[in-house]
CHARMM internal coordinates of N, CA and C (Angstrom, degrees):
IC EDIT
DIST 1 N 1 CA 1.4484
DIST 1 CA 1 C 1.5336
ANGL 1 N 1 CA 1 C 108.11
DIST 1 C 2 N 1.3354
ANGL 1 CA 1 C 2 N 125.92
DIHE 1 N 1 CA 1 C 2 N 138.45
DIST 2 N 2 CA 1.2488
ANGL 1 C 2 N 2 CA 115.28
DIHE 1 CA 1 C 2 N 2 CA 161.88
DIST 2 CA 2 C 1.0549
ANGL 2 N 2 CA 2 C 136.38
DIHE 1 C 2 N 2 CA 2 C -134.91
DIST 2 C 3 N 1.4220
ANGL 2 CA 2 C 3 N 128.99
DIHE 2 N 2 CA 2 C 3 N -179.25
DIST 3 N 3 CA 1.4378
ANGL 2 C 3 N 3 CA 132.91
DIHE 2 CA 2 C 3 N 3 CA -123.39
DIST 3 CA 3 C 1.8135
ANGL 3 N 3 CA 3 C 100.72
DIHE 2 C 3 N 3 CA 3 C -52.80
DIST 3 C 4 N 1.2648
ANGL 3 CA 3 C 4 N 123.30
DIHE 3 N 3 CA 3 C 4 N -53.41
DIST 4 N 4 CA 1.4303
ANGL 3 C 4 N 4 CA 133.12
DIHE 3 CA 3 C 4 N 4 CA -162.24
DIST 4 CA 4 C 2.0315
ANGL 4 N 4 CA 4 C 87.57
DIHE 3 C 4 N 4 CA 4 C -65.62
DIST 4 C 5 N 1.2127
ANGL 4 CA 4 C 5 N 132.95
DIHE 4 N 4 CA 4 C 5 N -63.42
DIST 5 N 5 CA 1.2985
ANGL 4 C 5 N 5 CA 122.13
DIHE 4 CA 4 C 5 N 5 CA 175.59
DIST 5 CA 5 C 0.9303
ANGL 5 N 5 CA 5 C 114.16
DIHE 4 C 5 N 5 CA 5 C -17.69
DIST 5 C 6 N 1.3252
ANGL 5 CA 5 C 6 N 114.93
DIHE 5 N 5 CA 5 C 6 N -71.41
DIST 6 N 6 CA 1.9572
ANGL 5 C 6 N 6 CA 145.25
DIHE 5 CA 5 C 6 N 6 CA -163.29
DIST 6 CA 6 C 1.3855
ANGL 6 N 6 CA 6 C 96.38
DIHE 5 C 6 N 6 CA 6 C -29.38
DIST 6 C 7 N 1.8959
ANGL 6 CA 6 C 7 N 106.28
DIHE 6 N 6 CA 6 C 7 N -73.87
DIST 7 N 7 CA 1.4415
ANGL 6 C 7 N 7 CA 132.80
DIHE 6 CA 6 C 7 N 7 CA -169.32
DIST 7 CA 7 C 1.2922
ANGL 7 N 7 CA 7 C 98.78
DIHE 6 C 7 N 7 CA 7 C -33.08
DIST 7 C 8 N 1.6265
ANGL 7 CA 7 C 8 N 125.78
DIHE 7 N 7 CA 7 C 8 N -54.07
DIST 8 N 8 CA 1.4916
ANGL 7 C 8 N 8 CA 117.83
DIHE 7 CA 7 C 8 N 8 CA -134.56
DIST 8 CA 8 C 1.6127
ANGL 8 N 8 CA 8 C 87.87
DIHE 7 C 8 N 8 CA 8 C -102.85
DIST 8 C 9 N 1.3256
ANGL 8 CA 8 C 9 N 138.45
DIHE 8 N 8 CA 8 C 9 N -3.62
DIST 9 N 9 CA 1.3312
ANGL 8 C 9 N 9 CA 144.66
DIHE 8 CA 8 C 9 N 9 CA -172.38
DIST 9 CA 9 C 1.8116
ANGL 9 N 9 CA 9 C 100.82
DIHE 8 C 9 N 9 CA 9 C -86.93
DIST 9 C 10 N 1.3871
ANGL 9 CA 9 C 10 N 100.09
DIHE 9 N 9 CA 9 C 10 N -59.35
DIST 10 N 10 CA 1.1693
ANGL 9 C 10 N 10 CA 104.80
DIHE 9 CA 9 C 10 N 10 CA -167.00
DIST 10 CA 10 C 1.7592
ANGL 10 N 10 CA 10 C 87.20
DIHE 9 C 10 N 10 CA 10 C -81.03
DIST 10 C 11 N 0.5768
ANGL 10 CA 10 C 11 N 137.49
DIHE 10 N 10 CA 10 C 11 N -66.20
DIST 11 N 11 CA 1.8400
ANGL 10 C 11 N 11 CA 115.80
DIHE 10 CA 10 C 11 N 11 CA -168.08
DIST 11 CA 11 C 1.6765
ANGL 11 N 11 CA 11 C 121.96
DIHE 10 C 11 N 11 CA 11 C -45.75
DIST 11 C 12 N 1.6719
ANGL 11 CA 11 C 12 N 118.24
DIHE 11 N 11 CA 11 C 12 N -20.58
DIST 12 N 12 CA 1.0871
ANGL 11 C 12 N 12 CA 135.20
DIHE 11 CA 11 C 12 N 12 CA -179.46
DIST 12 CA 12 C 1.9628
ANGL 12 N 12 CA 12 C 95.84
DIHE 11 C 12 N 12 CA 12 C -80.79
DIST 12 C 13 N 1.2731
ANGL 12 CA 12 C 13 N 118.36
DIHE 12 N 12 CA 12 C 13 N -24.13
DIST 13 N 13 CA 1.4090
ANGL 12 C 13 N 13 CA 119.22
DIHE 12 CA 12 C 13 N 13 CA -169.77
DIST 13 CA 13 C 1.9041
ANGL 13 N 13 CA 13 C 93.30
DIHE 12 C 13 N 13 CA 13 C -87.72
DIST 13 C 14 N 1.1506
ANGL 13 CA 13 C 14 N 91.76
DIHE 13 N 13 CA 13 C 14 N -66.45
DIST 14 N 14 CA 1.3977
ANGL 13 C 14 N 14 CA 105.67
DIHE 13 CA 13 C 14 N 14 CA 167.31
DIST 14 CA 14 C 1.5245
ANGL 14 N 14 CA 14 C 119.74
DIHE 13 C 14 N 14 CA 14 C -16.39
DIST 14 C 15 N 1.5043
ANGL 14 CA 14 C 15 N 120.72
DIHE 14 N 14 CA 14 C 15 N -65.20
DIST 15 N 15 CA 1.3378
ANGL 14 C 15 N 15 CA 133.22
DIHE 14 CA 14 C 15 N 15 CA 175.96
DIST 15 CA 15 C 1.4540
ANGL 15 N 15 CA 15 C 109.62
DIHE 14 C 15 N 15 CA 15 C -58.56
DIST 15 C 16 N 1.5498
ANGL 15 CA 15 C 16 N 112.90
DIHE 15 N 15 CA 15 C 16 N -55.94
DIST 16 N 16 CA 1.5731
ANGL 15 C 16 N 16 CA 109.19
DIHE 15 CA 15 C 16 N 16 CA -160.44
DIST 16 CA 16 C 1.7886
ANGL 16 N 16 CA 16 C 100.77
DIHE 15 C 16 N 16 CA 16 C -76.94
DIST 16 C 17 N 1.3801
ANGL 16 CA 16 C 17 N 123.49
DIHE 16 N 16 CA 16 C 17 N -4.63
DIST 17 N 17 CA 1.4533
ANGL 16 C 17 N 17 CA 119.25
DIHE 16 CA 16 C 17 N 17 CA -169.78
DIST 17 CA 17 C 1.9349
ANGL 17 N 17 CA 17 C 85.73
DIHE 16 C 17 N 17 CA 17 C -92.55
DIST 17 C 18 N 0.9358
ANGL 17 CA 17 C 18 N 98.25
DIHE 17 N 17 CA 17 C 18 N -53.90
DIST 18 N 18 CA 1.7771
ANGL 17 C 18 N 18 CA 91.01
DIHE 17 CA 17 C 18 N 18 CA -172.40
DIST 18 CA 18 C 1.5472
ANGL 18 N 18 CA 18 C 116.85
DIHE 17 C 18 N 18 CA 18 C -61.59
DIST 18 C 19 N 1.4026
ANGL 18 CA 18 C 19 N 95.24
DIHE 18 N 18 CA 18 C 19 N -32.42
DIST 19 N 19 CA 1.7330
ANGL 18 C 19 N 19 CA 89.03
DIHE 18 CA 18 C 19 N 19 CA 171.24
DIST 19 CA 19 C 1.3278
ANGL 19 N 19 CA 19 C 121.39
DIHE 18 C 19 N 19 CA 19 C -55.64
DIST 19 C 20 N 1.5281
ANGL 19 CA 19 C 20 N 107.35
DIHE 19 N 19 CA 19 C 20 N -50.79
DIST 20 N 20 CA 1.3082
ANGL 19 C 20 N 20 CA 124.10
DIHE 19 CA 19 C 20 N 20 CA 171.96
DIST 20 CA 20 C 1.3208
ANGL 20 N 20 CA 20 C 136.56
DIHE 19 C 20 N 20 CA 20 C -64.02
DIST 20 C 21 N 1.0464
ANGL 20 CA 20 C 21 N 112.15
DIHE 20 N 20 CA 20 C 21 N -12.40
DIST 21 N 21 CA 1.8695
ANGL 20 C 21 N 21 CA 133.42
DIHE 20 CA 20 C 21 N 21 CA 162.53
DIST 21 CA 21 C 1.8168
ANGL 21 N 21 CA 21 C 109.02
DIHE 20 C 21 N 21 CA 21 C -90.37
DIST 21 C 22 N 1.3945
ANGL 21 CA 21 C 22 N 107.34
DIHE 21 N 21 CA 21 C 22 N -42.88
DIST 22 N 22 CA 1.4660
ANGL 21 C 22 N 22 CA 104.80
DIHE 21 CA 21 C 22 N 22 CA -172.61
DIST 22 CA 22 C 2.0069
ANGL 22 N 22 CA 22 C 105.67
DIHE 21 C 22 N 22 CA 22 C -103.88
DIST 22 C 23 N 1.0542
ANGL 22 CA 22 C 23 N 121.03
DIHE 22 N 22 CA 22 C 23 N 8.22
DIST 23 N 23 CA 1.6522
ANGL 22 C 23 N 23 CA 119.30
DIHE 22 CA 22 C 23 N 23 CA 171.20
DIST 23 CA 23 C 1.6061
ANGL 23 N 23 CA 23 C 101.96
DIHE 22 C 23 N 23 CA 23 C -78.58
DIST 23 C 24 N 1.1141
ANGL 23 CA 23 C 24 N 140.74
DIHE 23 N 23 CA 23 C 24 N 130.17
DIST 24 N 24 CA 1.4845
ANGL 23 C 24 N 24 CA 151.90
DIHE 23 CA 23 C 24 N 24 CA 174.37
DIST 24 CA 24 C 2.0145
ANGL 24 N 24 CA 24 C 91.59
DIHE 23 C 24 N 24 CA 24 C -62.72
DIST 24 C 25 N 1.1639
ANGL 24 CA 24 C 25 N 110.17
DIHE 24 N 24 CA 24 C 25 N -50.68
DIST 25 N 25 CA 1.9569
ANGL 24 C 25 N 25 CA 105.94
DIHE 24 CA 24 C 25 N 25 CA -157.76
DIST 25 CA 25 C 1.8159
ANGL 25 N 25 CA 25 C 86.22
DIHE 24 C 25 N 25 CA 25 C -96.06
DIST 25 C 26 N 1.2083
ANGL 25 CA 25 C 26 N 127.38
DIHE 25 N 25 CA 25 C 26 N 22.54
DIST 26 N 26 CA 1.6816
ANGL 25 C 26 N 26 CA 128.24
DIHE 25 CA 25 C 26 N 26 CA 145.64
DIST 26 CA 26 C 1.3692
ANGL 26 N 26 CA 26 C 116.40
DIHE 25 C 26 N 26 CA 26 C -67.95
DIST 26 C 27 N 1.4802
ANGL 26 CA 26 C 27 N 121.34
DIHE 26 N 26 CA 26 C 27 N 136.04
DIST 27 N 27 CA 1.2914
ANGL 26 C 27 N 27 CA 119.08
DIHE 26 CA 26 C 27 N 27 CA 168.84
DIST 27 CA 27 C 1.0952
ANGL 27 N 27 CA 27 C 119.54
DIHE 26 C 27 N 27 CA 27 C -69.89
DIST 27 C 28 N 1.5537
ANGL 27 CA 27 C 28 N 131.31
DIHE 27 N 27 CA 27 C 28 N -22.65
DIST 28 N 28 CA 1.4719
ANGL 27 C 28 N 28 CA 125.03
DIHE 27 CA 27 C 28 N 28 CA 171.47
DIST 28 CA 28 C 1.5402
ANGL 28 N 28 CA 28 C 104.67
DIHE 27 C 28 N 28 CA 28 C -105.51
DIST 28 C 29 N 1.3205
ANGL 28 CA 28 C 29 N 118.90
DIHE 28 N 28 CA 28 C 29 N 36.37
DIST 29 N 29 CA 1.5775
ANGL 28 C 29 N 29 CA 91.11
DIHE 28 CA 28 C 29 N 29 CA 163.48
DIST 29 CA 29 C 1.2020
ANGL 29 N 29 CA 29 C 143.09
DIHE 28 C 29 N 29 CA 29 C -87.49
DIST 29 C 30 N 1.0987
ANGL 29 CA 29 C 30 N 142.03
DIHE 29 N 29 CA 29 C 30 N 176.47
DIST 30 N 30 CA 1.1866
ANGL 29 C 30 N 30 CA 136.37
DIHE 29 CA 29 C 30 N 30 CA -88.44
DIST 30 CA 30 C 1.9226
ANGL 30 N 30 CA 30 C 97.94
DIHE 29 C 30 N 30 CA 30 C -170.34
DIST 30 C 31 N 1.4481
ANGL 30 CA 30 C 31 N 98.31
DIHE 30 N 30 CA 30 C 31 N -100.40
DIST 31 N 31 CA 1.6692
ANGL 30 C 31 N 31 CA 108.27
DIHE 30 CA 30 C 31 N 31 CA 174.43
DIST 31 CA 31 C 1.6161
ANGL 31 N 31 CA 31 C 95.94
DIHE 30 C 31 N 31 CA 31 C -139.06
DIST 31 C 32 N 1.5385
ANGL 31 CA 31 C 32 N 112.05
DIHE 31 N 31 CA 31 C 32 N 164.70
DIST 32 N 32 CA 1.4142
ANGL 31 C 32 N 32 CA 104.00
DIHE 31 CA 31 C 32 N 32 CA 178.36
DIST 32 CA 32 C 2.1422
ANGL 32 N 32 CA 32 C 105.39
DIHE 31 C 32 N 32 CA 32 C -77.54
DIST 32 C 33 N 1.2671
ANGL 32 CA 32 C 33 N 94.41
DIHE 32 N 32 CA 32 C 33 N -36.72
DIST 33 N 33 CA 1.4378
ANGL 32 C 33 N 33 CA 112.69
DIHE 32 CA 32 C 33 N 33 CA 172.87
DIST 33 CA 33 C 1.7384
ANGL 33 N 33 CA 33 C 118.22
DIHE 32 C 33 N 33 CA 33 C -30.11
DIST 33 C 34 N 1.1101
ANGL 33 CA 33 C 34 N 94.05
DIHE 33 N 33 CA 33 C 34 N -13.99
DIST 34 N 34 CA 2.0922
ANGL 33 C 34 N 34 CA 98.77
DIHE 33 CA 33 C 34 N 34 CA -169.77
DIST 34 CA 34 C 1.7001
ANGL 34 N 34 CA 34 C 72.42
DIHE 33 C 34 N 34 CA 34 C -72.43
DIST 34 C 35 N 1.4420
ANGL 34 CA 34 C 35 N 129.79
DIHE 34 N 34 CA 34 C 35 N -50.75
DIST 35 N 35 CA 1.3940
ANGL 34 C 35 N 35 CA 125.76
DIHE 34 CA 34 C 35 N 35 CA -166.47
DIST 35 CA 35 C 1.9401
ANGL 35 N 35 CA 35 C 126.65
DIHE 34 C 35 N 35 CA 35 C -12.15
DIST 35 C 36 N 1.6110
ANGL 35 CA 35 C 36 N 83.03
DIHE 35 N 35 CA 35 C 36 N -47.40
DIST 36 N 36 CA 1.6291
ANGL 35 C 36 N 36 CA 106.15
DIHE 35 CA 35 C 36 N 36 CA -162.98
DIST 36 CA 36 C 1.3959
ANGL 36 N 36 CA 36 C 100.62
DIHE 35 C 36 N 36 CA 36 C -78.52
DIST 36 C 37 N 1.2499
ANGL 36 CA 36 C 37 N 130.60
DIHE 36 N 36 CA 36 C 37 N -3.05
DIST 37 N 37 CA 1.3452
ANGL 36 C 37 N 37 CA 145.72
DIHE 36 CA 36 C 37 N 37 CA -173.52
DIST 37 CA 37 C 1.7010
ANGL 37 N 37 CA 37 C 115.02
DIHE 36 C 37 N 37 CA 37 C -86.51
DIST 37 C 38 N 1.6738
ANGL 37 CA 37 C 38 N 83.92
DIHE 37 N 37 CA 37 C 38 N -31.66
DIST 38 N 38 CA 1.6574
ANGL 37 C 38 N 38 CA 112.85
DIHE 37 CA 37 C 38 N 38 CA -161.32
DIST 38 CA 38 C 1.3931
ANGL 38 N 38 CA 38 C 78.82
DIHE 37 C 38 N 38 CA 38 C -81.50
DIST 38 C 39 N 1.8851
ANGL 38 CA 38 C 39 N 142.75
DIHE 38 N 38 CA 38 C 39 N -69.95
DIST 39 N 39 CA 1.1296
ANGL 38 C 39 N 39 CA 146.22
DIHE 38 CA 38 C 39 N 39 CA -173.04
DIST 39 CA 39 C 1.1994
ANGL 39 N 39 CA 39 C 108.36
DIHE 38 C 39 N 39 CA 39 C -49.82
DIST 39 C 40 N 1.6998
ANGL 39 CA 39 C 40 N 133.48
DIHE 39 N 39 CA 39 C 40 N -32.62
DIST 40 N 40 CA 1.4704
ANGL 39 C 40 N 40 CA 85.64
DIHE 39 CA 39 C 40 N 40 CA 177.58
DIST 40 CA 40 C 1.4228
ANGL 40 N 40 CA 40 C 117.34
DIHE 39 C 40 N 40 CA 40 C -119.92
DIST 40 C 41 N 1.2846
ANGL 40 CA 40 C 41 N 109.26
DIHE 40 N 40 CA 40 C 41 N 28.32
DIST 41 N 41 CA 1.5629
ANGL 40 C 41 N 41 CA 131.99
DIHE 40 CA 40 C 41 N 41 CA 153.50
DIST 41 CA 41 C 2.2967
ANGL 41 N 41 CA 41 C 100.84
DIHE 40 C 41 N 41 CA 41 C -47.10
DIST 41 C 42 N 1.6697
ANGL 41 CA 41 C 42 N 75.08
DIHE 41 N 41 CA 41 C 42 N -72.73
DIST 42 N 42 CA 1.3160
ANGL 41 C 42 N 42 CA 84.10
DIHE 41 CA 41 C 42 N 42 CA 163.44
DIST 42 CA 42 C 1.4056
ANGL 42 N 42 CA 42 C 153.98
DIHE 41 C 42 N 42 CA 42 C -14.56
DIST 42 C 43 N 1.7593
ANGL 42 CA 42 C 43 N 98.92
DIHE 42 N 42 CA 42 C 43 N -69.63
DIST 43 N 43 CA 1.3079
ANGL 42 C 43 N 43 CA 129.16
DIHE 42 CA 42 C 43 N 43 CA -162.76
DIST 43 CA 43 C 1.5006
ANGL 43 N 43 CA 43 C 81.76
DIHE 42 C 43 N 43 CA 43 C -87.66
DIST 43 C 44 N 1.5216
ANGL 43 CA 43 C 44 N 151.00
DIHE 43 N 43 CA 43 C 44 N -47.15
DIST 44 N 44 CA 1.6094
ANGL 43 C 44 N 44 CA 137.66
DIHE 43 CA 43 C 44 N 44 CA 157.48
DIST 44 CA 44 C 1.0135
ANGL 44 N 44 CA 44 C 126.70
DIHE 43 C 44 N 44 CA 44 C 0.96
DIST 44 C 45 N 1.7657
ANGL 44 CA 44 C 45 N 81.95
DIHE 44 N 44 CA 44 C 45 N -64.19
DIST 45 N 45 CA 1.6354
ANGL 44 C 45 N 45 CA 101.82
DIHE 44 CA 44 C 45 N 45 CA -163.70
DIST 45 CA 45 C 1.8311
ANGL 45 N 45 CA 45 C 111.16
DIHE 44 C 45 N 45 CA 45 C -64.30
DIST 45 C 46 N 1.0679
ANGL 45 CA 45 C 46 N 99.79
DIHE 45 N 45 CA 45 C 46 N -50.47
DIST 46 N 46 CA 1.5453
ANGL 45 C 46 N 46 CA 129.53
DIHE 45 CA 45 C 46 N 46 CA -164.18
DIST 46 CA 46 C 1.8298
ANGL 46 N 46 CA 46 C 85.01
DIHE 45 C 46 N 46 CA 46 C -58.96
DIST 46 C 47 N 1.4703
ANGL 46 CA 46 C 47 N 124.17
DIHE 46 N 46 CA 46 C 47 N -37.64
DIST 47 N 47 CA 1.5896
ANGL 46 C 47 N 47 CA 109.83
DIHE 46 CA 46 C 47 N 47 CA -154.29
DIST 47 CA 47 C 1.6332
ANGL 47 N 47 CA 47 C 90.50
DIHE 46 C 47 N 47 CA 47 C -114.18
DIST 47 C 48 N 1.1450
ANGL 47 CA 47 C 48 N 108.30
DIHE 47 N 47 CA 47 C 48 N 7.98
DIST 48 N 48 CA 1.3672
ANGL 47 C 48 N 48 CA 108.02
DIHE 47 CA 47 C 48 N 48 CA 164.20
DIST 48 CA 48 C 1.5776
ANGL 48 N 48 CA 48 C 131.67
DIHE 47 C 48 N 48 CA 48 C -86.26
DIST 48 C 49 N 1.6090
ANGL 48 CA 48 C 49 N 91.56
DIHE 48 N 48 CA 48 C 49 N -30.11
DIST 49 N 49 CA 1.4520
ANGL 48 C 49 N 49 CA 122.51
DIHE 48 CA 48 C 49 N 49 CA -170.93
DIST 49 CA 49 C 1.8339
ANGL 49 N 49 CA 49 C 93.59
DIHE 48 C 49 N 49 CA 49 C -66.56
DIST 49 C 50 N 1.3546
ANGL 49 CA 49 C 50 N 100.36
DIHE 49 N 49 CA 49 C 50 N -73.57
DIST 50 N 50 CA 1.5780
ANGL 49 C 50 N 50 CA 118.85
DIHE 49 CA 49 C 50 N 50 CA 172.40
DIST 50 CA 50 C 1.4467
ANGL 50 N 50 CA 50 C 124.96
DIHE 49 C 50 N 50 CA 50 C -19.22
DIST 50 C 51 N 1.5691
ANGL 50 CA 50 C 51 N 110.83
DIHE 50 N 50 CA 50 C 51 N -61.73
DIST 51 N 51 CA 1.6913
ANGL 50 C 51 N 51 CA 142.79
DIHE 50 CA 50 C 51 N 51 CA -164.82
DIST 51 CA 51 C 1.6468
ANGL 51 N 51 CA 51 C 101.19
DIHE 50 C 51 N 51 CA 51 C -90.06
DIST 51 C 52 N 1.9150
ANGL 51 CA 51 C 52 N 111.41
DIHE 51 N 51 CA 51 C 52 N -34.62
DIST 52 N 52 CA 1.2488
ANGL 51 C 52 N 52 CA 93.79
DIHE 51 CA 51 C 52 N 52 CA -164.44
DIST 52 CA 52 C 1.8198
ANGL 52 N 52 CA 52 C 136.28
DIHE 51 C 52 N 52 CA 52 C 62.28
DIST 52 C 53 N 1.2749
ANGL 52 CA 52 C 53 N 87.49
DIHE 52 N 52 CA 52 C 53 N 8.69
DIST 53 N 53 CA 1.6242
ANGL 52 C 53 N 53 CA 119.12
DIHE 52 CA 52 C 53 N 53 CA 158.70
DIST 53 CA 53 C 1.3097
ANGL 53 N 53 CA 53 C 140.07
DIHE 52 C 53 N 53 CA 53 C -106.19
DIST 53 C 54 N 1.2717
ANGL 53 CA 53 C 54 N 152.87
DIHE 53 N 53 CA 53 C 54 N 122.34
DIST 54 N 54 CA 1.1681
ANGL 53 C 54 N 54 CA 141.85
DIHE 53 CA 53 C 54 N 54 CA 163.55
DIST 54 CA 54 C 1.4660
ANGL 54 N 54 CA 54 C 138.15
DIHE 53 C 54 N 54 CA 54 C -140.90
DIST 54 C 55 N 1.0159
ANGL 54 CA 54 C 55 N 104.99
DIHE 54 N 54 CA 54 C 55 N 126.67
DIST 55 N 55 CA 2.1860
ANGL 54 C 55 N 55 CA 113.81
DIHE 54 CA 54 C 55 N 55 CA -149.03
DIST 55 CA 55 C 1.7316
ANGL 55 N 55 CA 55 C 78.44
DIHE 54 C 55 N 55 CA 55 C -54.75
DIST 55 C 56 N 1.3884
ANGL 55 CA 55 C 56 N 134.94
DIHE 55 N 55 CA 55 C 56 N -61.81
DIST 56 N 56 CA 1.3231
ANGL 55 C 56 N 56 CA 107.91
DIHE 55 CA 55 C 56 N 56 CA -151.88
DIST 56 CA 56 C 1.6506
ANGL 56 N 56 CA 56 C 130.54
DIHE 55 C 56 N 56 CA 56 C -73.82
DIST 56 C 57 N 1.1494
ANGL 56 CA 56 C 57 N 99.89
DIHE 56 N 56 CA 56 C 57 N -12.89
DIST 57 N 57 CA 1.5219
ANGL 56 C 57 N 57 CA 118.20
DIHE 56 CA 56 C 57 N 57 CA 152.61
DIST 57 CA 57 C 1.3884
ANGL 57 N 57 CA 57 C 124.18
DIHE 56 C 57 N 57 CA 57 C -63.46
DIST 57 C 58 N 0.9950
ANGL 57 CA 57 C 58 N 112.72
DIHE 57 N 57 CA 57 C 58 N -52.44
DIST 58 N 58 CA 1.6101
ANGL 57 C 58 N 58 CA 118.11
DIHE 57 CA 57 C 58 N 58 CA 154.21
DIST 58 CA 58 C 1.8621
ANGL 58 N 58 CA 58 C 128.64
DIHE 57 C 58 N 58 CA 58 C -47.67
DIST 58 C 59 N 1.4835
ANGL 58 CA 58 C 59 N 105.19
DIHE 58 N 58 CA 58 C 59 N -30.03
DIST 59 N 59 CA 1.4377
ANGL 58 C 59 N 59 CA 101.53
DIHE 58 CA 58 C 59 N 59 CA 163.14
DIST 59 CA 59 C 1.4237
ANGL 59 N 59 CA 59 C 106.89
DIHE 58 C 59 N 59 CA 59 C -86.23
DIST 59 C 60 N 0.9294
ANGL 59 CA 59 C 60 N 120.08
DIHE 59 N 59 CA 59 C 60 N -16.90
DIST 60 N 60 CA 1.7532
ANGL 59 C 60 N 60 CA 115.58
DIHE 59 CA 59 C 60 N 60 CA -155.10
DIST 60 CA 60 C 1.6090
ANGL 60 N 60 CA 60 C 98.26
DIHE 59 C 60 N 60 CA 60 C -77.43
DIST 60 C 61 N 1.7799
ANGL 60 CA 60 C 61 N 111.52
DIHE 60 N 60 CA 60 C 61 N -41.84
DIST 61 N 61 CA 1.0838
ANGL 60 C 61 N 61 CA 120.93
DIHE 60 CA 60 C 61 N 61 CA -175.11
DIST 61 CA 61 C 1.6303
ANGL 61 N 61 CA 61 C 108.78
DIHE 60 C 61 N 61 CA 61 C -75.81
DIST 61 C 62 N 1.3343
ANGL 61 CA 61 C 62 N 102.75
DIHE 61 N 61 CA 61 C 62 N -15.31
DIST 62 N 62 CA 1.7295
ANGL 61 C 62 N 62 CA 96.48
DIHE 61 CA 61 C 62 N 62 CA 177.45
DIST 62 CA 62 C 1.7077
ANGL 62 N 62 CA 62 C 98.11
DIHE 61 C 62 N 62 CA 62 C -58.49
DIST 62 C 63 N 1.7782
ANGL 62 CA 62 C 63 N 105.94
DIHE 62 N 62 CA 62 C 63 N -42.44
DIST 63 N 63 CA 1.4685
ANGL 62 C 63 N 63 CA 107.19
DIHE 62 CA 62 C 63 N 63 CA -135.30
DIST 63 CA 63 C 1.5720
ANGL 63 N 63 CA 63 C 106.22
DIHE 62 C 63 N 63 CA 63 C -80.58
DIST 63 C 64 N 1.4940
ANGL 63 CA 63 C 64 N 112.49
DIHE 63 N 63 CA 63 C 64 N 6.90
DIST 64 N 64 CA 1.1158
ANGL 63 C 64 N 64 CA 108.31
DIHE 63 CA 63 C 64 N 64 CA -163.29
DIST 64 CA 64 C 1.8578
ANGL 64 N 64 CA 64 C 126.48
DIHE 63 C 64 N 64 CA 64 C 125.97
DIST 64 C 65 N 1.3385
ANGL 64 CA 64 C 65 N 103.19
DIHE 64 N 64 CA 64 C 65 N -27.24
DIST 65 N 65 CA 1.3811
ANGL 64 C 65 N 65 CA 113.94
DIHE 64 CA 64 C 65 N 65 CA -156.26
DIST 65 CA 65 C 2.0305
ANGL 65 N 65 CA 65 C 91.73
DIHE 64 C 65 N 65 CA 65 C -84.32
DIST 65 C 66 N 1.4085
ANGL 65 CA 65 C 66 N 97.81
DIHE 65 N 65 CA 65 C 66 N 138.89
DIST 66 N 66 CA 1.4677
ANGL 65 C 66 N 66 CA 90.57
DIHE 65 CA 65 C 66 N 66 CA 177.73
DIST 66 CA 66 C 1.4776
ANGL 66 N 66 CA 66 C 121.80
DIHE 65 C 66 N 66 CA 66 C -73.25
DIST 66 C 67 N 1.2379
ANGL 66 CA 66 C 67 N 121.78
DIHE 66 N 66 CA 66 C 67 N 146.76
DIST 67 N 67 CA 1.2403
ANGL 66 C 67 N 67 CA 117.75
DIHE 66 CA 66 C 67 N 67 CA 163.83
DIST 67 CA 67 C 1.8002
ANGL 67 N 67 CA 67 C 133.43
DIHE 66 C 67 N 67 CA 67 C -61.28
DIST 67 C 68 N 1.2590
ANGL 67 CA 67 C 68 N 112.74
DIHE 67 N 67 CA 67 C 68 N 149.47
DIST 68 N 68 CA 1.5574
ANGL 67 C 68 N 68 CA 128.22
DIHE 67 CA 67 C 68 N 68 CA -176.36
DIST 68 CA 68 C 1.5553
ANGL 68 N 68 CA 68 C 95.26
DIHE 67 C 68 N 68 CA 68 C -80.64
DIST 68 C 69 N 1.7723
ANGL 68 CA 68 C 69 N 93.11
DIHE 68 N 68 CA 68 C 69 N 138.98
DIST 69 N 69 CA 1.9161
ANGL 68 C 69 N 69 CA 90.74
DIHE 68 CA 68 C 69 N 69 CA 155.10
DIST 69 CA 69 C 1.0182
ANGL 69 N 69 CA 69 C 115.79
DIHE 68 C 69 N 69 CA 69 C -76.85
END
COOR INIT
IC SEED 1 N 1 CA 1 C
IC BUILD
C-alpha cells in the first residue's frame, strides 16, 4: 500500500471511530467532544486537498512506507 493509500485509510478509520465515540444515539459513545476530532480529521483533508501537502504522509514516508504517484 502506499503512502497516499495509507493517509486516506487511516483518516476514513479516523472519522468513523470519532463519529462513533462522539454521536449521543452511538452504542459506544463516549463524549460528544470525540466530534472536534472528527473536524479536524477533516479540516486535513480539506487543507491537504488545497496545499497538496500532508504532515501524515510525510511521516509515513519517513518511516519507510513507499510513496503514491
Amino acid at each position: 500500500m502506499t503512502s497516499w493509500q495509507l493517509v486516506r485509510v487511516i483518516a476514513g478509520v479516523f472519522i468513523m471511530l470519532t463519529l462513533a465515540l462522539g454521536v449521543p444515539s452511538s452504542p459506544i459513545f463516549v463524549n460528544e467532544w470525540f466530534l472536534a476530532f472528527t473536524l479536524f480529521v477533516g479540516a486535513n483533508i480539506f487543507q491537504s486537498g488545497l496545499t497538496k501537502w500532508c504532515l501524515l504522509e510525510t511521516i509515513l514516508r519517513k518511516v519507510g512506507v513507499k510513496p503514491g504517484c
